[in-house]
Structure formats: C-alpha cells, structure tokens
C-alpha positions as a Markdown table, in Angstrom:
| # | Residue | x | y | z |
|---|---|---|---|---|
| 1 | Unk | 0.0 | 0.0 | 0.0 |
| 2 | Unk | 1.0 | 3.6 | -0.7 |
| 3 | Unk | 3.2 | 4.2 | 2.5 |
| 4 | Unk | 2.4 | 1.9 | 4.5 |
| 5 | Unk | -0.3 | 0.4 | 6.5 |
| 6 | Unk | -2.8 | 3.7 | 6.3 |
| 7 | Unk | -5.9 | 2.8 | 4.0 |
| 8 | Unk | -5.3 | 6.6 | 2.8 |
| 9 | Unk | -2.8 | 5.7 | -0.4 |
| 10 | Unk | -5.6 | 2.9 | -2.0 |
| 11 | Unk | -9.0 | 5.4 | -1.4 |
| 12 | Unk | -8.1 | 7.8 | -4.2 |
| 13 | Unk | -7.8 | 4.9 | -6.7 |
| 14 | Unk | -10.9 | 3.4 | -6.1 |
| 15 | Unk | -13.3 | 5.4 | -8.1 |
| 16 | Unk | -15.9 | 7.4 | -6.3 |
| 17 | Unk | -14.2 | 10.4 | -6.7 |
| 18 | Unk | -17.0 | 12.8 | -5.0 |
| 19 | Unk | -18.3 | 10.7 | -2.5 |
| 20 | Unk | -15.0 | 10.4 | -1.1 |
| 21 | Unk | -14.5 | 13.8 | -1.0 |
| 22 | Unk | -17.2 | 14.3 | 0.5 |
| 23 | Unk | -16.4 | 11.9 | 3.5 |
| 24 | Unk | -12.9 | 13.0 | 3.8 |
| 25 | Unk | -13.9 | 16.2 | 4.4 |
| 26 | Unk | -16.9 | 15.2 | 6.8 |
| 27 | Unk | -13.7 | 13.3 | 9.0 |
| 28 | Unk | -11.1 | 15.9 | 9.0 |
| 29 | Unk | -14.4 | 19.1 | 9.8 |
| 30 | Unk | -14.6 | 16.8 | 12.9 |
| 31 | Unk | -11.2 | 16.8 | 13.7 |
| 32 | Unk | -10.9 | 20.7 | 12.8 |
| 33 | Unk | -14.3 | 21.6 | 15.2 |
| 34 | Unk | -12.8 | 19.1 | 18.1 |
| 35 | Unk | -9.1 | 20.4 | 18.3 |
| 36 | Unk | -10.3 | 23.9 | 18.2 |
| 37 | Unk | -12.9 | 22.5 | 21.0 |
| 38 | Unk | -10.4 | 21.2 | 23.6 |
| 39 | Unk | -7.3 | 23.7 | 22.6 |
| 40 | Unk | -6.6 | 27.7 | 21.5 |
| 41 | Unk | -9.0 | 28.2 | 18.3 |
| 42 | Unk | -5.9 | 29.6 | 16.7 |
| 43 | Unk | -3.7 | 27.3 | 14.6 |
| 44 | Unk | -0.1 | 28.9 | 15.9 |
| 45 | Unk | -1.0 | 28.4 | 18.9 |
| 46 | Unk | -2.7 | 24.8 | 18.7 |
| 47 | Unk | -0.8 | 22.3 | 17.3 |
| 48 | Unk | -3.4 | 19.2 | 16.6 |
| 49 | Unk | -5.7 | 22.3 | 14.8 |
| 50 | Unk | -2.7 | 23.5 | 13.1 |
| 51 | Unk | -2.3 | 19.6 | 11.5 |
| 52 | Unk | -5.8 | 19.4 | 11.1 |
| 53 | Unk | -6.3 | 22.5 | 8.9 |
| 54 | Unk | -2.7 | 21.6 | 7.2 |
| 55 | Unk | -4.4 | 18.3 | 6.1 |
| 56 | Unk | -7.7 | 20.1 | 5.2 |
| 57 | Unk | -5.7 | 22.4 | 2.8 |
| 58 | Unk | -3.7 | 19.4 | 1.2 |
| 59 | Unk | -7.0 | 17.9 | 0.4 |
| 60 | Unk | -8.5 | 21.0 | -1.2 |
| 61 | Unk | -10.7 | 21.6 | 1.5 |
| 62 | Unk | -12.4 | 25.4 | 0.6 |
| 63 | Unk | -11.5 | 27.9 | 3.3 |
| 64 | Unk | -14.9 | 28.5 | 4.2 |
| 65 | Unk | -15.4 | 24.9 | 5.2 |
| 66 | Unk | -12.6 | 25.2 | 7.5 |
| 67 | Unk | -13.1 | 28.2 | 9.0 |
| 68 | Unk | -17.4 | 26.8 | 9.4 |
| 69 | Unk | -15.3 | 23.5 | 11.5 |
| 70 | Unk | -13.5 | 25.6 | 13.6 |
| 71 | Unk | -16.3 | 28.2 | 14.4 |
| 72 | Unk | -18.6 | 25.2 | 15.3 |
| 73 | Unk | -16.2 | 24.2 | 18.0 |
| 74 | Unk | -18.5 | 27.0 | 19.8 |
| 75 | Unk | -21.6 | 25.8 | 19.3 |
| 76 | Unk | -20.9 | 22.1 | 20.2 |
| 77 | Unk | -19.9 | 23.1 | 23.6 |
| 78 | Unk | -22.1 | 20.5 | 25.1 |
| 79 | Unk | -20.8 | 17.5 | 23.2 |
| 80 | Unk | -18.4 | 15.4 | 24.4 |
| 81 | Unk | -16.1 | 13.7 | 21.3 |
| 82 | Unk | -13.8 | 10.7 | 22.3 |
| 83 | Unk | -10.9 | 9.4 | 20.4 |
| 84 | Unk | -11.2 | 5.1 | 20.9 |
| 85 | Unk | -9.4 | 2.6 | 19.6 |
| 86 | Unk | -11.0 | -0.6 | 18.6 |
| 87 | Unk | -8.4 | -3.5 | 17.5 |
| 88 | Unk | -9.3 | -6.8 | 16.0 |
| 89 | Unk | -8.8 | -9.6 | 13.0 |
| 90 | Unk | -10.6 | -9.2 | 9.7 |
| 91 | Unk | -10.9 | -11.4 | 6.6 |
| 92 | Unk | -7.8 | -13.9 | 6.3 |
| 93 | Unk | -6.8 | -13.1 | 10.0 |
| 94 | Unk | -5.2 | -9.4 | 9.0 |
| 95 | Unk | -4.6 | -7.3 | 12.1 |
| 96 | Unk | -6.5 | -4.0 | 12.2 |
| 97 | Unk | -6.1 | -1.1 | 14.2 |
| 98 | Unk | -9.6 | 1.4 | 13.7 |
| 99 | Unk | -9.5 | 5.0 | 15.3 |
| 100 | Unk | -12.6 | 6.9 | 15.6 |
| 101 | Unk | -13.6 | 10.2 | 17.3 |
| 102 | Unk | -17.3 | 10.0 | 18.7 |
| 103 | Unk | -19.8 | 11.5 | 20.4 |
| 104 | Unk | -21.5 | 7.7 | 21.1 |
| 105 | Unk | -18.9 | 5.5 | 22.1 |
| 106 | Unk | -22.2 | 2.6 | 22.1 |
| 107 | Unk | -23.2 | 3.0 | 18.8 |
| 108 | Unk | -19.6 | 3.3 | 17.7 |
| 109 | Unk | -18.6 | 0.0 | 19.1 |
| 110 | Unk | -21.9 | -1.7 | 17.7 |
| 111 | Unk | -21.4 | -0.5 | 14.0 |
| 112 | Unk | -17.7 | -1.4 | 14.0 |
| 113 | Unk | -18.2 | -4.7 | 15.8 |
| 114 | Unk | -21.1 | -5.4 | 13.1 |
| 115 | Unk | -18.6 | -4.5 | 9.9 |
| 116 | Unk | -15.9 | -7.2 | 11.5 |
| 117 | Unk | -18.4 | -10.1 | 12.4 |
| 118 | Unk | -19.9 | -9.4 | 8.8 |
| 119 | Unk | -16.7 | -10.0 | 6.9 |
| 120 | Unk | -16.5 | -13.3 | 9.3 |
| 121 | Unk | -13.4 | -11.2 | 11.1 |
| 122 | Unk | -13.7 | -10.4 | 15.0 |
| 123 | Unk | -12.8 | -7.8 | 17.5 |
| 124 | Unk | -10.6 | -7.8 | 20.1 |
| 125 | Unk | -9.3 | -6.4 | 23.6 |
| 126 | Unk | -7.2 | -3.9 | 23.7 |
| 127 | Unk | -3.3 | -5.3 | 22.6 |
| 128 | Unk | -4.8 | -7.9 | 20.8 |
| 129 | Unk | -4.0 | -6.7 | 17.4 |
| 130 | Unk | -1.4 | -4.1 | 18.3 |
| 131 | Unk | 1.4 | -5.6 | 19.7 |
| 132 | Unk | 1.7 | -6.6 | 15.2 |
| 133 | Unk | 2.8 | -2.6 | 14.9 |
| 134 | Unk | 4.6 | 0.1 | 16.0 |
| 135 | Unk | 2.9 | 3.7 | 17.0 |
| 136 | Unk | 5.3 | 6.4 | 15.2 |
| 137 | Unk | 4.6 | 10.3 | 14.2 |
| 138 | Unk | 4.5 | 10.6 | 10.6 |
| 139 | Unk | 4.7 | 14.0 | 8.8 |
| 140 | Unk | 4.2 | 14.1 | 5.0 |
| 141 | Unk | 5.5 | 16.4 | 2.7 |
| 142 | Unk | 4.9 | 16.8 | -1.1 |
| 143 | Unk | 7.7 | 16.2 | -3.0 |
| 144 | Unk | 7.3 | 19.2 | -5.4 |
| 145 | Unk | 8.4 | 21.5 | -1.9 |
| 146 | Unk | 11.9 | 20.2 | -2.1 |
| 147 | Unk | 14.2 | 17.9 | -2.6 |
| 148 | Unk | 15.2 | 14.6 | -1.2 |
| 149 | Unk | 18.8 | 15.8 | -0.5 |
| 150 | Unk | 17.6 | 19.0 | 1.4 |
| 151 | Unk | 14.5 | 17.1 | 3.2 |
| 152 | Unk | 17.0 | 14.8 | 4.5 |
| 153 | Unk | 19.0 | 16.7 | 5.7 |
| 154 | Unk | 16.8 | 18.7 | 7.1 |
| 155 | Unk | 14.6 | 15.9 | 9.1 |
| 156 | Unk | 18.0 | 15.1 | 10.7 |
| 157 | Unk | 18.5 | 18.2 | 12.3 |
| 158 | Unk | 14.9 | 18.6 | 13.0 |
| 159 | Unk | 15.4 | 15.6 | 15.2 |
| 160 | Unk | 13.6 | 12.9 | 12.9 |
| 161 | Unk | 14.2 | 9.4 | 12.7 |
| 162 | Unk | 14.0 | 8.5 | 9.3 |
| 163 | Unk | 13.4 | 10.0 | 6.0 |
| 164 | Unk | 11.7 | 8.4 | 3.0 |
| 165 | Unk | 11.0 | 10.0 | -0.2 |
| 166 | Unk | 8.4 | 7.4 | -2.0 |
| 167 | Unk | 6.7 | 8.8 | -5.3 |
| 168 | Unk | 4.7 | 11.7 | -4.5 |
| 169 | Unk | 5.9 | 12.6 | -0.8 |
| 170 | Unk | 8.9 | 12.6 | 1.8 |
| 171 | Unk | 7.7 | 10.6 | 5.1 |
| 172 | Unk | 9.3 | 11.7 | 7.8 |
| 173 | Unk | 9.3 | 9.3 | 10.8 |
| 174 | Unk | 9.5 | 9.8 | 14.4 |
| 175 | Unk | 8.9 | 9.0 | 18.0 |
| 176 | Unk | 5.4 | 9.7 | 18.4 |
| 177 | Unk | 5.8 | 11.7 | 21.4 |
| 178 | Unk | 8.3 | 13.8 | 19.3 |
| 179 | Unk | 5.6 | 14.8 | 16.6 |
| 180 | Unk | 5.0 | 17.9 | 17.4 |
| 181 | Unk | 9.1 | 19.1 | 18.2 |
| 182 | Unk | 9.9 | 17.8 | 14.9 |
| 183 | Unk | 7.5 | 19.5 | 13.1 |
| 184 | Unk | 7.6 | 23.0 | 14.8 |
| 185 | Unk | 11.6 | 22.7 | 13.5 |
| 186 | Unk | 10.4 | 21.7 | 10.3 |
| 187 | Unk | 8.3 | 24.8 | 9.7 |
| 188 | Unk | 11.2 | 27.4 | 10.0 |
| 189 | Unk | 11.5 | 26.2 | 6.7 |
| 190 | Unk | 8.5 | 24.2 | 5.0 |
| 191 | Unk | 5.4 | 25.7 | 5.1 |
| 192 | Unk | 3.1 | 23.1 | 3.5 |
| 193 | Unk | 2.4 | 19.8 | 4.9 |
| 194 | Unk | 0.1 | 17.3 | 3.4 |
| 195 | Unk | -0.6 | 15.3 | 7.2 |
| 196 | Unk | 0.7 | 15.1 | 10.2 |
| 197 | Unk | 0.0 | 11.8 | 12.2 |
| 198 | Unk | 0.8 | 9.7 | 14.7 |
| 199 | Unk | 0.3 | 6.0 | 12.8 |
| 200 | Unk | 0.8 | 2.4 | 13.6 |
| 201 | Unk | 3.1 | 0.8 | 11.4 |
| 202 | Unk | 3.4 | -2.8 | 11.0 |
| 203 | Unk | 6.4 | -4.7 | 12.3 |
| 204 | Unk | 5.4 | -7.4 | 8.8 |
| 205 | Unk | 3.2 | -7.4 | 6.6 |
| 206 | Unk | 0.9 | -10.2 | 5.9 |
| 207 | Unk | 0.7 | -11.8 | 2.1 |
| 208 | Unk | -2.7 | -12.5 | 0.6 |
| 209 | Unk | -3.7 | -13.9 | -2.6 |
| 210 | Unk | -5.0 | -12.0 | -5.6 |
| 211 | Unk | -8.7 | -14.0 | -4.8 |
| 212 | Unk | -8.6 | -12.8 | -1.1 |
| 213 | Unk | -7.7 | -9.2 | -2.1 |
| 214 | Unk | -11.6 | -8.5 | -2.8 |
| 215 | Unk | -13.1 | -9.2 | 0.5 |
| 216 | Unk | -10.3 | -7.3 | 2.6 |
| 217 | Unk | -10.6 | -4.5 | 0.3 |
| 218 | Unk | -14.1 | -4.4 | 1.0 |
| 219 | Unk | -13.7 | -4.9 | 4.7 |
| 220 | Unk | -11.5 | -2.3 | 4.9 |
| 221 | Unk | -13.6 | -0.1 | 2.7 |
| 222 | Unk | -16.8 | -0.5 | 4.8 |
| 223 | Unk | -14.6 | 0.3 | 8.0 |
| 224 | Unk | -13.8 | 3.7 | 6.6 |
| 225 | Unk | -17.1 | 4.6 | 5.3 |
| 226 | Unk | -18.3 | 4.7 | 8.9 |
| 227 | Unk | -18.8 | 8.4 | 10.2 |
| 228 | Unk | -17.2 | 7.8 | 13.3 |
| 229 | Unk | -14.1 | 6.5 | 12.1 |
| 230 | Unk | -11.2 | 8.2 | 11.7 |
| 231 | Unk | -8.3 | 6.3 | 10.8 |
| 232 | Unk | -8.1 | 2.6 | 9.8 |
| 233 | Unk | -4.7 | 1.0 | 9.9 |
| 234 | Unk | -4.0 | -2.8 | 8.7 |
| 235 | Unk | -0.8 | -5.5 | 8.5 |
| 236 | Unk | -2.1 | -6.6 | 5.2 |
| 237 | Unk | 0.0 | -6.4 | 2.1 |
| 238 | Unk | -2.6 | -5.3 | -1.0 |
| 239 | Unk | 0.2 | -4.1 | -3.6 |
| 240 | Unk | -0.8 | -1.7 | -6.2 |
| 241 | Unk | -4.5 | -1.4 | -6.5 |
C-alpha cells in the first residue's frame, strides 16, 4: 500500500471520486471543530488544529469549510467527542487497528463490531491486534516543496528518525511523542504539509492472494465509510491497487 499500512494511499484509486471527498472532508471538519474544541482556536497556537487545517488544505478543503469546522467548536460546547481505539482480525486473520472520534462511544462500538463479524473477522481487547505494529509520528510532505537531499538533511537536524522519499511525498518518521518538536523545526523552513500523524506501522506485513484481495478490500472499505471512524490501519500487504 501507498506508504504503508494507512488505507489513505488505496482510497483515491478506487473510483468514487465525490463521495469520497465528500467523506474525507466530513472526517477531517470533525477533527478541525474538536481540536479547536479542547485547545486555542488559533492554529499557531494549537498544534493538533494547526495539523488538522494543514491536512484540510492538502485535500483541497475550501477555506470557508474550514473556517465553518472551527467556528462550530462553539456551538458544540455540550458535546463530548472521544478518540477510541478498537483493534481486532478481519478477513484472512489481517490485524486492524480502527480510530474513531465519537460523540457515542455505544453506537460506535456496535457499528464497528457489526462490519468485523460481517466479513467473518472479529474484535478484540485492547493489545490484541497491536502488539503486530509500531505507533510512530509521521509528517508528510509533497515532493514538489523540495528535494530529497535537502528534506534529508533537514529531518536530521529537525530531530527525525527517518526519512523516506516514495513517489509523490517525503515521510518523515519519528517517536510519536516527538511529533509535534519535529514538526515546529520543520516549519522554520516548510510551510506546507500534506498530514501530520501519529500511525501504527506494521512490524510485517501479511501476504494474501490476488482472490482474497476482494473481500479485505471491501472490509476495509466498509470500515472507513463509517462516520465515526477516523483512521483505519491494517498488516495486510494489498500491492498496487
């Protein structure tokens, strides 16, 4: 999969163009309104809104919508939003990590629990699929910003990792509880950022056939098409798609 184990690189090549759009931008509004809920409603001074509208911009979000996600952070003053982490085995025993951000934690666990058992997969406790990957912060940067010597170079000193340039972006890699220090040195110089993450990462990546491709594909297509789920991480290995 495009970098790694995020379901993001396989979405855009699916078809569906508009509908997609559409939910992309439905998830990352809700991450917009609920960072500028529980920080500073001003980007410099809140980092997870400053990532948030970084990623909104990279996905041609308009600035109206953006500037409607943060303003409802207002209104929604009675709502209480939860990041949970379900983990479990899907189709051909793949390990799957699924973030959401609710406001129901009940329904939540009911719809996600329903899309495993449907695709004859399970959920588990907490660890049980987990312990297959590693959490790490992951900053993407278009590749037309600049180059892979100077991004190198430049993760280095911003206290990075790792550094990999694959087709379209640099992925910087670091400790997760490092995100935000690397990126604040990154932006003395790179103003554009397509995410900013933390991810899990497999430690291997499980092989399936071409035959079994369908049904995780789909799995892992009705995961994200929930609307309280965020992120969907997976140890599978679907190749170019």
């Amino acid at each position: 999969m495009a970098g790694h184990s995020h379901w993001a690189g396989i979405k855009h090549k699916k078809g569906k163009a508009d509908k997609q759009r559409s939910k992309i931008f439905s998830k990352l509004s809700k991450e917009i309104t609920v960072a500028a809920k529980l920080g500073d409603k001003d980007p410099v001074m809140n980092p997870r809104l400053r990532s948030a509208v970084q990623a909104a911009r990279s996905a041609n979000m308009p600035k109206d919508n953006i500037e409607r996600a943060i303003d409802k952070s207002t209104a929604m003053s009675g709502a209480n939003f939860e990041n949970l982490r379900y983990e479990g085995f899907g189709p051909n025993k793949i390990a799957v990590i699924v973030e959401t951000l609710t406001d129901n934690k009940n329904r939540t666990a009911s719809n996600v629990r329903t899309i495993f058992q449907k695709s004859g997969g399970s959920l588990g406790t907490q660890g049980s699929a987990s312990h297959n990957f590693k959490q790490l912060g992951i900053i993407k940067i278009d590749k037309k910003d600049i180059s892979e010597d100077k991004i190198f170079e430049l993760a280095i000193e911003s206290g990075a990792e790792e550094c990999v340039s694959h087709d379209e972006f640099h992925e910087i890699q670091c400790a997760f509880s490092e995100i935000y220090n690397v990126k604040k040195n990154l932006e003395k110089t790179i103003t554009n950022f397509i995410s900013t993450e933390i991810e899990w990462v497999p430690l291997n990546s499980l092989e399936i056939s071409k035959d079994d491709r369908e049904n995780v594909v789909e799995f892992l297509e009705n995961l994200e098409d929930d609307d309280d789920v965020q992120n969907v991480y997976s140890n599978v290995n679907l190749g170019n798609i």
